[in-house]
C-alpha angles and dihedrals in degrees: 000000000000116000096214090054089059096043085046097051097049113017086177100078120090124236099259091044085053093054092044088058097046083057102052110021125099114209104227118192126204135188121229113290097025124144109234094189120043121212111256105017108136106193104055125179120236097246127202118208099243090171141348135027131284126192121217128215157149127242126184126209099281083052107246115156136210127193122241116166148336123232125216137200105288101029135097133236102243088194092065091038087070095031090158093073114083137163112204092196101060119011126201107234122202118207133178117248088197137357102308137185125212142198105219115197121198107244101245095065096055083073097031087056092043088074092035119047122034100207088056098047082047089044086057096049105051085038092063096042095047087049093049091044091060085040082058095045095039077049095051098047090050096045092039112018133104108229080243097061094035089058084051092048094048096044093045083050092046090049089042093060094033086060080219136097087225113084117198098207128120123226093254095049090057093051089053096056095048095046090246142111125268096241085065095049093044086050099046093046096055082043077062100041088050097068089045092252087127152005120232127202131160096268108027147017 
């Protein structure tokens, strides 16, 4: 594992906290498309996003989805930080986006490193309040929010993390994630297209 690589992910930890991960991460790679989290596993890892892009979210019994939140290069899955909570009715599922690598850090150091390094202790925290703020945001869409906003909303968020105006997503992708039916998203699209906010084809917007 490169030091600098380290150091350049994540500027914020301090020198001794670096070497500790080296010691005791593992670098985990994934293909496109891959779950990152099983359902059921009941000792998880804390993983930090080393490359690449996940996407988060919740899925109920039936298997609906919705969409929660993407994770970038630098930051932390929340969700892993506090593996021992689990819900058996509905999981949080965590996917890759692209090919992604991953610093996986075995459970009983993310404790250990709170007492003992303050960047870490500092890292968790933001971690957790940058993640409950987007739970807020993903809530309050949900709770107040037409269908018509919240699709705005989801594709400024998806062009936002592609770093692109193209984004690569199926209608019925996009119906999944917002726990809807395809017919909605197709009419509310051409709604869109119609006063010239987007461009729709088969395979992108």
């Amino acid at each position: 594992m490169h030091h600098f690589e380290l150091k350049e992910t994540f500027p914020e930890f301090e020198a001794g906290l670096i070497k500790d991960i080296e010691k005791n991460a593992i670098v985990q790679e994934f293909a496109e498309g891959e779950e990152l989290m099983k359902s059921g596993q009941n000792v998880r890892p804390t993983i930090l996003i080393k490359k690449g892009l996940v996407k988060i979210y919740r899925e109920d019994e039936a298997g609906n989805e919705i969409f929660m939140y993407h994770l970038e290069p630098g930051q932390a899955c929340a969700l892993s930080i506090i593996c021992g909570v689990q819900n058996k009715a509905s999981e949080i599922k965590a996917t890759t986006v692209k090919p992604t690598e991953v610093y996986a850090i075995p459970i009983n150091f993310v404790g250990q490193w709170m007492t003992e390094y303050k960047s870490w202790y500092q890292f968790v925290l933001s971690t957790y309040r940058a993640r409950f703020q987007e739970m807020l945001e993903t809530i309050d869409a949900i709770a107040f929010k037409n269908m018509d906003e919240r699709l705005v909303l989801y594709l400024k968020k998806h062009a936002k993390i592609s770093n692109s105006k193209i984004i690569a997503v199926t209608h019925a992708q996009i119906a999944i994630e917002l726990s809807t039916s395809r017919e909605v998203i197709s009419r509310l699209l051409k709604k869109l297209a119609e006063k010239g906010a987007i461009k729709v084809n088969r395979q992108n917007i």
